[in-house]
N, CA and C atoms as an extended XYZ file, in Angstrom:
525
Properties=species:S:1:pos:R:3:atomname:S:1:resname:S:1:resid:I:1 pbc="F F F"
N         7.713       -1.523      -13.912 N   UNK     1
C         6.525       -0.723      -13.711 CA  UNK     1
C         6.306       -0.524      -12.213 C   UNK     1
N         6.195        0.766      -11.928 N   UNK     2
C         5.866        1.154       -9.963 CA  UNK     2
C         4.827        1.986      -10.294 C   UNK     2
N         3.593        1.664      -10.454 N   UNK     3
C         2.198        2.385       -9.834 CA  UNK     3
C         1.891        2.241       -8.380 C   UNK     3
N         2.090        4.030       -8.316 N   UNK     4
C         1.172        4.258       -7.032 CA  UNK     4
C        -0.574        4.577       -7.553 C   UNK     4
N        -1.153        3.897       -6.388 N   UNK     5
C        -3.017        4.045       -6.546 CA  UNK     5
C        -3.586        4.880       -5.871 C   UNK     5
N        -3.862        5.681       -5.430 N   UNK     6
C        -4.715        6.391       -4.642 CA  UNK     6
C        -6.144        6.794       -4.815 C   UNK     6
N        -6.472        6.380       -3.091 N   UNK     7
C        -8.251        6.720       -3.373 CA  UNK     7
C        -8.565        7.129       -1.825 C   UNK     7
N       -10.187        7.150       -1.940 N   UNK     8
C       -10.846        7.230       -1.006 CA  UNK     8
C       -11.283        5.880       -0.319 C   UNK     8
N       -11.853        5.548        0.734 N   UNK     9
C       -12.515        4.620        1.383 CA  UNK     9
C       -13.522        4.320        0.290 C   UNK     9
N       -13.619        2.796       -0.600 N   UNK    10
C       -14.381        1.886       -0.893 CA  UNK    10
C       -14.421        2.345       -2.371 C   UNK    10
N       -13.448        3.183       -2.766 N   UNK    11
C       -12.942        3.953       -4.274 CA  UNK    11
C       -13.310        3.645       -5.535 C   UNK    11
N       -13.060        1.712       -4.960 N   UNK    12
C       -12.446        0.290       -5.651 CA  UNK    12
C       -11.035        0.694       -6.326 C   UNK    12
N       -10.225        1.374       -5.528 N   UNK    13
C        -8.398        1.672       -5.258 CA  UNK    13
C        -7.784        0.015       -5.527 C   UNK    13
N        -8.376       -0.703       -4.595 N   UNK    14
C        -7.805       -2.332       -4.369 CA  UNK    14
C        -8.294       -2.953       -5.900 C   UNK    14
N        -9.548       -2.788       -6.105 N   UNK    15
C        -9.640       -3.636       -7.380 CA  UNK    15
C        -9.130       -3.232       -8.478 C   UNK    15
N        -8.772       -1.619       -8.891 N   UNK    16
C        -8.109       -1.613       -9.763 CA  UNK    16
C        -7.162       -1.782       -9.834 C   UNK    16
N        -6.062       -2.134       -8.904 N   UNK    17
C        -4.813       -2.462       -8.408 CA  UNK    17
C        -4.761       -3.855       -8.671 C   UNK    17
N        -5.484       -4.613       -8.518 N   UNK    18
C        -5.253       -6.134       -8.799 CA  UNK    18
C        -5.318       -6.426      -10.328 C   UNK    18
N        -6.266       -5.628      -11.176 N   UNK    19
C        -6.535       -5.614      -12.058 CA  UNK    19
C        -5.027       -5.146      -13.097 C   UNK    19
N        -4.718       -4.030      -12.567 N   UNK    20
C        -3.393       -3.869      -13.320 CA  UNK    20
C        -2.548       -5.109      -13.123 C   UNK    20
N        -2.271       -5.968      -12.187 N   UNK    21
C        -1.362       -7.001      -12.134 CA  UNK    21
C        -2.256       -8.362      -12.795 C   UNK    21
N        -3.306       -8.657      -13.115 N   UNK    22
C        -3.777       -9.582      -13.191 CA  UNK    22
C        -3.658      -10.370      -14.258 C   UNK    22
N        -3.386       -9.420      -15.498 N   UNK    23
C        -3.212       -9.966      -16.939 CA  UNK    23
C        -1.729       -9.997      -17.401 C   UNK    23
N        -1.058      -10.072      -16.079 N   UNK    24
C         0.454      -10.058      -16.123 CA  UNK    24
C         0.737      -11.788      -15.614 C   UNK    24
N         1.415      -12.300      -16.521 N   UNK    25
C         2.275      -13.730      -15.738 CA  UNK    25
C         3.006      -13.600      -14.402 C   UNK    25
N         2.552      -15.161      -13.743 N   UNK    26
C         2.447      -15.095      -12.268 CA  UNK    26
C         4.512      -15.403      -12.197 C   UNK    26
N         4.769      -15.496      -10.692 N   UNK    27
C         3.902      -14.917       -9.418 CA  UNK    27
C         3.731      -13.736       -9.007 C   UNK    27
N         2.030      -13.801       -8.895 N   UNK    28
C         1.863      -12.316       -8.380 CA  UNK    28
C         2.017      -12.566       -6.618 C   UNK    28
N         2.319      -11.506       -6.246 N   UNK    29
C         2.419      -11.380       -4.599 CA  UNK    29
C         1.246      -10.334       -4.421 C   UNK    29
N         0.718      -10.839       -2.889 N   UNK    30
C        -0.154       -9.801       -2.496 CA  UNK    30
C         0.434       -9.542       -0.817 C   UNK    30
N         0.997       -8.524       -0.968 N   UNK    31
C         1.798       -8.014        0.479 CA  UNK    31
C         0.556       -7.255        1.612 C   UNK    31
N        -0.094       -7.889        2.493 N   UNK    32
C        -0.280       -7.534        3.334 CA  UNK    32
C        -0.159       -6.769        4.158 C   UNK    32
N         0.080       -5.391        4.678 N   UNK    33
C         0.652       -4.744        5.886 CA  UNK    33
C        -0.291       -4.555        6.900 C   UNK    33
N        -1.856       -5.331        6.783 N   UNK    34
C        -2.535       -4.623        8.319 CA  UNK    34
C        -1.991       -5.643        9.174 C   UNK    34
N        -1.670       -5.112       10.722 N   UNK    35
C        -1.375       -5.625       11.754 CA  UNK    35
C        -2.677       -6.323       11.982 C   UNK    35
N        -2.357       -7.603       12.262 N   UNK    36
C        -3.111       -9.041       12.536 CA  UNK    36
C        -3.743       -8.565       14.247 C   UNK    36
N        -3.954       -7.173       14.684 N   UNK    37
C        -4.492       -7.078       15.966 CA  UNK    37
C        -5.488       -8.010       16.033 C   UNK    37
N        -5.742       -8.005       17.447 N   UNK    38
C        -6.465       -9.345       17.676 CA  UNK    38
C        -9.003       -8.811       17.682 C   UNK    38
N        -8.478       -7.125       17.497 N   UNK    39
C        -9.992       -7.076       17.420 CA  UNK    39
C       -10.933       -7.626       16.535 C   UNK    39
N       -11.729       -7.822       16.550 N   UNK    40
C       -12.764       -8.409       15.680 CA  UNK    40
C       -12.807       -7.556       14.169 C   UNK    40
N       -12.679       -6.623       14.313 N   UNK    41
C       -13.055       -5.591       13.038 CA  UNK    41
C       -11.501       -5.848       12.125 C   UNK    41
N       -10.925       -6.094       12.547 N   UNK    42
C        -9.705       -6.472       11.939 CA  UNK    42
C        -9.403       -7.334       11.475 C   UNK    42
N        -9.835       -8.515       12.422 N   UNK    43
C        -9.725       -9.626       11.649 CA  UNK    43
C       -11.284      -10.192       10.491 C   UNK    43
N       -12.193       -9.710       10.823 N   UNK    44
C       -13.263       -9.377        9.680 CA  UNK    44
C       -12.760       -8.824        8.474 C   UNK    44
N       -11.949       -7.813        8.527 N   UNK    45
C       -11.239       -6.636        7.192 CA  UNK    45
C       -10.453       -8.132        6.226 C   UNK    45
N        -9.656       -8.147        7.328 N   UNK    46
C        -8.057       -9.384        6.950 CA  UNK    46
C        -9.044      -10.605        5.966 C   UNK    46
N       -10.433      -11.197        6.706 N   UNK    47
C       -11.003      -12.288        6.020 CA  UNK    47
C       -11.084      -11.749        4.852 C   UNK    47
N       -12.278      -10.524        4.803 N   UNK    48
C       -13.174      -10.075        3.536 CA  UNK    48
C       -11.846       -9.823        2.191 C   UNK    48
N       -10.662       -9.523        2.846 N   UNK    49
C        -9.247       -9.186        1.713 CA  UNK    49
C        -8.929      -10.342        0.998 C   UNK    49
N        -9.006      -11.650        2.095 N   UNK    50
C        -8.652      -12.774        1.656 CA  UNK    50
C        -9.794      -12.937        0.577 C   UNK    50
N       -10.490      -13.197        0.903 N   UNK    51
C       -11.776      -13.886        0.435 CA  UNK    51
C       -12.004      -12.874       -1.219 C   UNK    51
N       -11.863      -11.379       -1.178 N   UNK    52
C       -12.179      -10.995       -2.206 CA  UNK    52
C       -10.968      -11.216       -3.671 C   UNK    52
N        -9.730      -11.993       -3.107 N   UNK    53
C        -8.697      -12.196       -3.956 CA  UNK    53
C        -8.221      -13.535       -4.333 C   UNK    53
N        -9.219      -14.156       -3.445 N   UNK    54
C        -8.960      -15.632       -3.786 CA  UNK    54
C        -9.503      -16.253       -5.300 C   UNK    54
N        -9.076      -17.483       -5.716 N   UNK    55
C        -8.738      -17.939       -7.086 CA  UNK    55
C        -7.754      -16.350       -7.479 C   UNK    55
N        -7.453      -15.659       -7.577 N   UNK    56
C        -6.837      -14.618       -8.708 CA  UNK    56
C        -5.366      -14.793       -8.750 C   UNK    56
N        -4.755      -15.759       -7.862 N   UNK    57
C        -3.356      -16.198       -8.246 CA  UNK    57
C        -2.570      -15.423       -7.356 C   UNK    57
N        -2.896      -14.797       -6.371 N   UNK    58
C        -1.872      -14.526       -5.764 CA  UNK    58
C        -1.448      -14.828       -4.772 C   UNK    58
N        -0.031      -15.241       -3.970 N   UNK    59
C         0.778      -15.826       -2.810 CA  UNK    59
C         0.466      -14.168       -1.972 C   UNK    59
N         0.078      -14.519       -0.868 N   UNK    60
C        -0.141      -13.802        0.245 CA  UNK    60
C         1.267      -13.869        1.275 C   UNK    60
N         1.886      -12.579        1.395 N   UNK    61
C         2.984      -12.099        2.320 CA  UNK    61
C         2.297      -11.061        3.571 C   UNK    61
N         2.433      -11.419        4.761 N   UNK    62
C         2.193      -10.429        5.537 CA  UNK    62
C         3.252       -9.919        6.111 C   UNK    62
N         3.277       -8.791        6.585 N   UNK    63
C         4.622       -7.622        6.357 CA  UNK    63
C         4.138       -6.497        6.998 C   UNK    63
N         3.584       -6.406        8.463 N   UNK    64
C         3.055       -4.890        9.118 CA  UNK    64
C         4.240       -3.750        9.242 C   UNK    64
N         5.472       -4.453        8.825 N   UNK    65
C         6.593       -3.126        9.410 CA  UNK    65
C         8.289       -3.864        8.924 C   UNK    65
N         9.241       -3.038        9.091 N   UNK    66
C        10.215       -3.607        8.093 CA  UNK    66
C        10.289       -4.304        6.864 C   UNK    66
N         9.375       -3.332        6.031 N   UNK    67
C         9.612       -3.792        4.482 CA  UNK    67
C        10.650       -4.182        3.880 C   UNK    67
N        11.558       -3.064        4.063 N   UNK    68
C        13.306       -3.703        3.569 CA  UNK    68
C        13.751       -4.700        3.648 C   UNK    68
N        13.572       -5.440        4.948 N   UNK    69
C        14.041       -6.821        5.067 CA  UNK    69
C        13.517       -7.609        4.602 C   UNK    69
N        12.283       -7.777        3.787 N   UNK    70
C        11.731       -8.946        2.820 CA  UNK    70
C        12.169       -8.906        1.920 C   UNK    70
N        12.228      -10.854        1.569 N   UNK    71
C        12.982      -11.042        0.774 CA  UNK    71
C        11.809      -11.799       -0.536 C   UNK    71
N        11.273      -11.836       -1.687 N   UNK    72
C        10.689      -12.406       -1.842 CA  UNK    72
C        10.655      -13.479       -2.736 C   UNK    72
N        10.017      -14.820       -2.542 N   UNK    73
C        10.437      -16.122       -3.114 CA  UNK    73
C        10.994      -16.249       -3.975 C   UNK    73
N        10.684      -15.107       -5.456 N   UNK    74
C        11.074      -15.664       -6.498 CA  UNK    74
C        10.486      -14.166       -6.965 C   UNK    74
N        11.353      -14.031       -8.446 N   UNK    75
C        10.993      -12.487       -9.019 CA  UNK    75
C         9.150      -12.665       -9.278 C   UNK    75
N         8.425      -11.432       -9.317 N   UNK    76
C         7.226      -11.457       -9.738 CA  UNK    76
C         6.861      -10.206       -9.366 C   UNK    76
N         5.541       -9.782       -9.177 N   UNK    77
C         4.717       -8.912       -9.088 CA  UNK    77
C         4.256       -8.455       -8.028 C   UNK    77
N         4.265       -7.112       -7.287 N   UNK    78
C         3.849       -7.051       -5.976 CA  UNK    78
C         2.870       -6.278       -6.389 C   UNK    78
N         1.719       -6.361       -5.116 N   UNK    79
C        -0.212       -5.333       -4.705 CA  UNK    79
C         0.731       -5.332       -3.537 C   UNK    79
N         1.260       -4.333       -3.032 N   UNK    80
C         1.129       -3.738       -1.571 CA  UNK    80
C         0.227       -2.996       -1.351 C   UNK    80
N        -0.385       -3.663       -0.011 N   UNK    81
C        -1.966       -2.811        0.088 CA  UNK    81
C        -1.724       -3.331        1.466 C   UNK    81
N        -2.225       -1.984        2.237 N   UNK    82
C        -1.747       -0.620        1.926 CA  UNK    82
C        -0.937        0.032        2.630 C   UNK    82
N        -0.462        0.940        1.721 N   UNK    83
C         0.548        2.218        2.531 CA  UNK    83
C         0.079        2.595        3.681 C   UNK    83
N        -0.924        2.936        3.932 N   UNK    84
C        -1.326        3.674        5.333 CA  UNK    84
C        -1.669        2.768        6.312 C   UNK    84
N        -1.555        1.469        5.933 N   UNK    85
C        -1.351        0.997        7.175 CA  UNK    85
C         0.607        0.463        7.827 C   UNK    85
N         1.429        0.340        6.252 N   UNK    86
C         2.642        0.604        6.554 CA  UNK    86
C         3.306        1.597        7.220 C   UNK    86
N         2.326        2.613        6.763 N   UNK    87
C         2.764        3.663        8.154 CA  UNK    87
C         2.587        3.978        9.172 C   UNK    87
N         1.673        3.287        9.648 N   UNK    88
C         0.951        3.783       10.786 CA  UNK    88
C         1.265        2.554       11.414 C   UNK    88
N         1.803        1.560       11.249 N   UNK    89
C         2.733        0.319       11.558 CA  UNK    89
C         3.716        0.958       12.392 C   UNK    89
N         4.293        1.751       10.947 N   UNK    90
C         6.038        2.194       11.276 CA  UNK    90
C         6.091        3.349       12.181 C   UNK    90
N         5.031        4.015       11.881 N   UNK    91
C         4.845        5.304       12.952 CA  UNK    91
C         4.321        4.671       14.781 C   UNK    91
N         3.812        3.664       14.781 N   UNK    92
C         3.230        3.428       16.218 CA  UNK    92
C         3.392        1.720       16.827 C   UNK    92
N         3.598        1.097       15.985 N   UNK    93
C         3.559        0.029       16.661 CA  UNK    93
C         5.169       -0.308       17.002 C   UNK    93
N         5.088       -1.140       18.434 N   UNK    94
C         6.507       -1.037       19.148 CA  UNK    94
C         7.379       -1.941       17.876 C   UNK    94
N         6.991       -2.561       17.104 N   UNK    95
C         8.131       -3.276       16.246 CA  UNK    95
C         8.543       -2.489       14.840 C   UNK    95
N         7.837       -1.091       14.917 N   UNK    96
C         7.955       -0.047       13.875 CA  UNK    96
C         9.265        0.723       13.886 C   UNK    96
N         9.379        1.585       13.298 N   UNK    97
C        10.801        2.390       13.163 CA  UNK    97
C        10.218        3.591       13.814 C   UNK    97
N         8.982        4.282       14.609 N   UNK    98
C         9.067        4.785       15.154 CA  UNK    98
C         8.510        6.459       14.662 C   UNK    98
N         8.193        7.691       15.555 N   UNK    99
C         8.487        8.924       14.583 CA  UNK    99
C         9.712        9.380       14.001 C   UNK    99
N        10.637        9.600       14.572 N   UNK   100
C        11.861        9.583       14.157 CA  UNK   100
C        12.147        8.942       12.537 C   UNK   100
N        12.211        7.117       12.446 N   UNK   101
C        12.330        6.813       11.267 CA  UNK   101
C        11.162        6.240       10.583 C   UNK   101
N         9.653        6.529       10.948 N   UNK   102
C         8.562        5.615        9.926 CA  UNK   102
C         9.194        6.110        8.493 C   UNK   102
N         9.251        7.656        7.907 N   UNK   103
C         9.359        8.103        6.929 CA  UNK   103
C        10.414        6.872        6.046 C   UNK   103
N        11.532        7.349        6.455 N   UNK   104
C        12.381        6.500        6.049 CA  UNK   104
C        12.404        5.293        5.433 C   UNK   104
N        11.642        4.562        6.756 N   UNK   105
C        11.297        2.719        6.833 CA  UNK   105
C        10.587        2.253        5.822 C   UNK   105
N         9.154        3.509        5.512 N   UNK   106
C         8.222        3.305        4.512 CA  UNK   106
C         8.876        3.682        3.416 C   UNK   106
N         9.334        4.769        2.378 N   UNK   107
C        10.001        4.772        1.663 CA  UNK   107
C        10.687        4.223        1.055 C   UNK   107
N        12.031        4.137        1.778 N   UNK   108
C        13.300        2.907        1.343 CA  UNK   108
C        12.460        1.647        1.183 C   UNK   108
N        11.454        1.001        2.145 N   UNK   109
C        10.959       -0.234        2.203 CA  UNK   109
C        10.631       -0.206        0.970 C   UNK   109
N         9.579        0.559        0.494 N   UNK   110
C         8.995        0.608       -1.106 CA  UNK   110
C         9.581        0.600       -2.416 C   UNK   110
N        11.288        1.775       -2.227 N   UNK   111
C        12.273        1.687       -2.993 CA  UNK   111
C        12.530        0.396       -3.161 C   UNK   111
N        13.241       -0.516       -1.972 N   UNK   112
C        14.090       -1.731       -1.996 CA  UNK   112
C        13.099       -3.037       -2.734 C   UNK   112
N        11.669       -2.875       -2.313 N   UNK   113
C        10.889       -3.837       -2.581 CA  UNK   113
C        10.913       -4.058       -4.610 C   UNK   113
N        10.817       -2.538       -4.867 N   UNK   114
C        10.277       -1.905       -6.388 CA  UNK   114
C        11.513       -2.873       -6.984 C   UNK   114
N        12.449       -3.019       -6.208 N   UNK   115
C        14.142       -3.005       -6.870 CA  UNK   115
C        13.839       -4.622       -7.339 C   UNK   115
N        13.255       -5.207       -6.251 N   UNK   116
C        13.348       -6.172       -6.314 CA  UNK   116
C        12.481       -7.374       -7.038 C   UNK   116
N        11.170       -6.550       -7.961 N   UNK   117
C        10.508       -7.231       -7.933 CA  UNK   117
C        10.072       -7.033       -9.677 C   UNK   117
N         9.665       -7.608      -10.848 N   UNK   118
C         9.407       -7.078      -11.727 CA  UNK   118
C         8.388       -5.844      -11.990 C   UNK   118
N         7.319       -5.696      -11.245 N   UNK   119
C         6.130       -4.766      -11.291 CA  UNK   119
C         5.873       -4.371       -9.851 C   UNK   119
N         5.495       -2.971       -9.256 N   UNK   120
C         5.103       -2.979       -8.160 CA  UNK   120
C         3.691       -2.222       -8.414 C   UNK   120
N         2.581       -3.005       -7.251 N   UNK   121
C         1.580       -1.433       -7.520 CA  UNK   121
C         1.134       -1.411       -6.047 C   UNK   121
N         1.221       -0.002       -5.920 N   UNK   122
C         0.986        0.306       -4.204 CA  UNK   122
C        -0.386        0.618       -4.251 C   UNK   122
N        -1.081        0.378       -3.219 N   UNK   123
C        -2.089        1.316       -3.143 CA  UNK   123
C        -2.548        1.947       -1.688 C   UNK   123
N        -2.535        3.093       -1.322 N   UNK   124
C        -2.968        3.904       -0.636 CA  UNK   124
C        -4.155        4.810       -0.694 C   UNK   124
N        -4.846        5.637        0.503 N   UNK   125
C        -5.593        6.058        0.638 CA  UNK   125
C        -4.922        7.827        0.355 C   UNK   125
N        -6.348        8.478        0.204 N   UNK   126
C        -5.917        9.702        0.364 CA  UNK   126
C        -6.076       10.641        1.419 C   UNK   126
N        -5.573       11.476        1.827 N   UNK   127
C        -4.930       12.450        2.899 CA  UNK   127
C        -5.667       13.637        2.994 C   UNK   127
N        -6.049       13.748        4.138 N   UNK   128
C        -6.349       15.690        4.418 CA  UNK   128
C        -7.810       15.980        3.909 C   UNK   128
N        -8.626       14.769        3.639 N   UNK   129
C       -10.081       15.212        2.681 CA  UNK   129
C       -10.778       14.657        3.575 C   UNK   129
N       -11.231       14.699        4.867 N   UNK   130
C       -11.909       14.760        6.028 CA  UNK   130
C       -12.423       15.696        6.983 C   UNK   130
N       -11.409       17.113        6.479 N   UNK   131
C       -11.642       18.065        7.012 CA  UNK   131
C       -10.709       18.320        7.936 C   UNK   131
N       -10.209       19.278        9.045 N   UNK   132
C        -9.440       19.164       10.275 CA  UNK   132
C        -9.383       19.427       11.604 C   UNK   132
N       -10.523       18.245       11.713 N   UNK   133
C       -10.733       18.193       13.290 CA  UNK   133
C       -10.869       16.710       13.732 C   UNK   133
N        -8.847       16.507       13.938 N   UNK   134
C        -8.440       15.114       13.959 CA  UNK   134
C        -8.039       14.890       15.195 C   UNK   134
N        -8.289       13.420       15.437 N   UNK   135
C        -8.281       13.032       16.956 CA  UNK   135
C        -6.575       13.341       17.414 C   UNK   135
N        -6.067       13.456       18.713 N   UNK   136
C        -4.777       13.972       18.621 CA  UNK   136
C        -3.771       12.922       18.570 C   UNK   136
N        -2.716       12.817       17.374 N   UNK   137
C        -1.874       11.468       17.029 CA  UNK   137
C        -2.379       11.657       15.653 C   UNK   137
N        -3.486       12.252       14.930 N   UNK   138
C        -4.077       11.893       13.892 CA  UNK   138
C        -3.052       12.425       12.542 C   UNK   138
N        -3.172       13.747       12.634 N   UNK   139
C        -2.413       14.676       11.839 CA  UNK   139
C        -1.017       14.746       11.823 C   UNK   139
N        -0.280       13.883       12.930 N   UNK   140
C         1.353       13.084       12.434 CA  UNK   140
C         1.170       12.062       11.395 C   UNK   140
N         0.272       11.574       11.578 N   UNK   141
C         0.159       10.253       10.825 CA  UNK   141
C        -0.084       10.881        9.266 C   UNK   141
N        -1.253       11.707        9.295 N   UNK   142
C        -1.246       12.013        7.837 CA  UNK   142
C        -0.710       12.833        7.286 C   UNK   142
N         0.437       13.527        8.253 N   UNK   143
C         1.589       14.041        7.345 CA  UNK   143
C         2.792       13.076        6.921 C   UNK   143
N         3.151       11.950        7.781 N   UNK   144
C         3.796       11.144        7.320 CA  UNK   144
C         3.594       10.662        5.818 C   UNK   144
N         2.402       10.068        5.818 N   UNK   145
C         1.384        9.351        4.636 CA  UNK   145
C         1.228       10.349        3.536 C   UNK   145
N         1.358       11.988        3.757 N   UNK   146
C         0.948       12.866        2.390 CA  UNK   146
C         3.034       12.580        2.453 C   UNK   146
N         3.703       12.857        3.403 N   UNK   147
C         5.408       12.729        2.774 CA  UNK   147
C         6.023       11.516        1.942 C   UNK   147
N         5.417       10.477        2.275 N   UNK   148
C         5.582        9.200        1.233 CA  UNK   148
C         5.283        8.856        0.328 C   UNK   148
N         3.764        9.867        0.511 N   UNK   149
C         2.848        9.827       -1.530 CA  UNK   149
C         3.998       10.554       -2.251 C   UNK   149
N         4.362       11.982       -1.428 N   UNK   150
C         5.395       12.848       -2.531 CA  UNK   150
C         6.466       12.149       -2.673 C   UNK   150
N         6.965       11.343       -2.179 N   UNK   151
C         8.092       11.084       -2.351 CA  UNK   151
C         8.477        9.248       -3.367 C   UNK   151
N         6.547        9.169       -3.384 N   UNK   152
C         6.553        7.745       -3.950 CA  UNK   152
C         6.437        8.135       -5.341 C   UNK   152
N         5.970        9.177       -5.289 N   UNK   153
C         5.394        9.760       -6.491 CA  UNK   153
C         6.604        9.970       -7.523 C   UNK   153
N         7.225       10.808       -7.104 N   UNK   154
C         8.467       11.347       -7.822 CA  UNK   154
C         9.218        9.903       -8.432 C   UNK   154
N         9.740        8.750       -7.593 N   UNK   155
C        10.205        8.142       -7.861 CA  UNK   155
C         8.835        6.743       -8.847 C   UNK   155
N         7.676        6.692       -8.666 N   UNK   156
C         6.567        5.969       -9.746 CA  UNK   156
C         6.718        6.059      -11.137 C   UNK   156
N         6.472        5.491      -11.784 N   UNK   157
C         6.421        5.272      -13.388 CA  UNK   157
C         4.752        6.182      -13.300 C   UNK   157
N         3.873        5.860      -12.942 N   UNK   158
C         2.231        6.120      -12.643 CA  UNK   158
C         1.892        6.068      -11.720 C   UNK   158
N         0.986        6.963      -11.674 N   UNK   159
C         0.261        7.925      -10.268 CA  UNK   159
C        -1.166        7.993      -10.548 C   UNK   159
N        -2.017        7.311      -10.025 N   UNK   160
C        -3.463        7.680      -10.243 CA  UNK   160
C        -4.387        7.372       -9.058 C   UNK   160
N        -5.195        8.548       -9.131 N   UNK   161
C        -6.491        8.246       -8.242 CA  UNK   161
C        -7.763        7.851       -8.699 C   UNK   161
N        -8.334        6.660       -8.131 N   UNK   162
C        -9.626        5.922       -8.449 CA  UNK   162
C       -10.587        6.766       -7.293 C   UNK   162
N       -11.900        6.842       -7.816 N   UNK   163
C       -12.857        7.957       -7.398 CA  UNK   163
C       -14.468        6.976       -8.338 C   UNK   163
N       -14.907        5.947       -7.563 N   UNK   164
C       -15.774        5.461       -8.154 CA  UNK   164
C       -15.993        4.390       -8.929 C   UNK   164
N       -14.133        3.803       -8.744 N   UNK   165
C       -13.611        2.848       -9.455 CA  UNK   165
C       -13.006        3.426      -11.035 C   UNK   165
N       -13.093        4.873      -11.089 N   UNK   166
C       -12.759        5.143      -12.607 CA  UNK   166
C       -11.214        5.934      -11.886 C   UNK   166
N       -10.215        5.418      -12.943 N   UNK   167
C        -8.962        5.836      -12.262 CA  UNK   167
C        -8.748        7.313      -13.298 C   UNK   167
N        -7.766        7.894      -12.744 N   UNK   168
C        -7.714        9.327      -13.154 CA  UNK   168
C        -6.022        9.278      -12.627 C   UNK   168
N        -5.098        9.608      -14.061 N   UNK   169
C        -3.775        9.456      -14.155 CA  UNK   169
C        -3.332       10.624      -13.831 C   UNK   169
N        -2.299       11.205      -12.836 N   UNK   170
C        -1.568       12.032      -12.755 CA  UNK   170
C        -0.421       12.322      -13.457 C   UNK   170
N         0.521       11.170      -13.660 N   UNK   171
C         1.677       10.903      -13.889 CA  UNK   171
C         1.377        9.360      -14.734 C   UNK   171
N         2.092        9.613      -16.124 N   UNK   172
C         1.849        8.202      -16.458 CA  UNK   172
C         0.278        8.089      -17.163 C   UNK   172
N         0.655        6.909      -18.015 N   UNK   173
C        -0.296        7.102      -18.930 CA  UNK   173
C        -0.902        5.410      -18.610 C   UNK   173
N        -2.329        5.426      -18.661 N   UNK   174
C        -3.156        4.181      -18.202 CA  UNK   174
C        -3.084        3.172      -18.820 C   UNK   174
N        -2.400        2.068      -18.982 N   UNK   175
C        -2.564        0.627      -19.519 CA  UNK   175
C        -3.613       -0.067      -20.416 C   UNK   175
């Protein structure tokens, strides 16, 4: 099973994402990708993630960039959360693959991970519904992020966007 999630800011994208893995036998993994920067608002985000998933059984992996190369403990279940910060990892930070290869890095990373794991469920934000008057750097980024939905998509079992916490299936039929 590879569900991609998509939502808006505070959707509840993440909780229905845990929820699909939750009534599944462990180990579940919860893959991390925000960069551990050292600002306050970040590491506030990183607590409130911890804190809202704790008791629910899952081993915490952090992973801001080179997905491919993880290897993980033992077969089980991945929550990668989230894509857009895997990209914006891979697109800008010096240990990223860069403009040239974020596309790639994020992709294959997601392919190789899916390969590897019994269940995957991604979850990402959605693209381009802000309007377009983006700071400049902005609109690489969210063309990267709309090229990896299409391309996560095609290759997903299920595709849905949460809008209020009620998910809405594109592809794939709801559990």
């Amino acid at each position: 099973m590879f569900t991609l999630v998509i939502g808006g800011a505070a959707s509840g994208k993440s909780e229905y994402a845990e929820g699909l893995l939750l009534a599944r036998p462990g180990p579940r993994y919860y893959l991390a990708t925000m960069e551990p920067l050292d600002a306050p608002a970040y590491r506030e985000r990183i607590a409130r993630h911890r804190a809202l998933r704790a008791g629910k059984g899952f081993v915490t992996i952090e992973r801001p960039v080179g997905l491919a190369g993880l290897r993980l403990p033992a077969a089980g279940d991945v929550l990668l959360e989230d894509l857009g910060n895997l990209a914006a990892n891979e697109l800008y930070s010096p240990a990223g693959a860069g403009p040239a290869g974020a596309l790639e890095a994020v992709v294959q990373g997601v392919l190789r991970l899916r390969a590897a794991c019994r269940a995957l469920v991604v979850v990402s934000n959605e693209v381009f519904t802000g309007g377009r008057d983006y700071a400049p750097g902005t609109e690489e980024y969210l063309r990267l992020l709309a090229k990896a939905h299409r391309a996560l998509a095609a290759e997903a079992d299920a595709v849905c966007e949460v809008a209020c916490g009620l998910p809405v299936y594109y592809k794939g039929e709801m559990p």
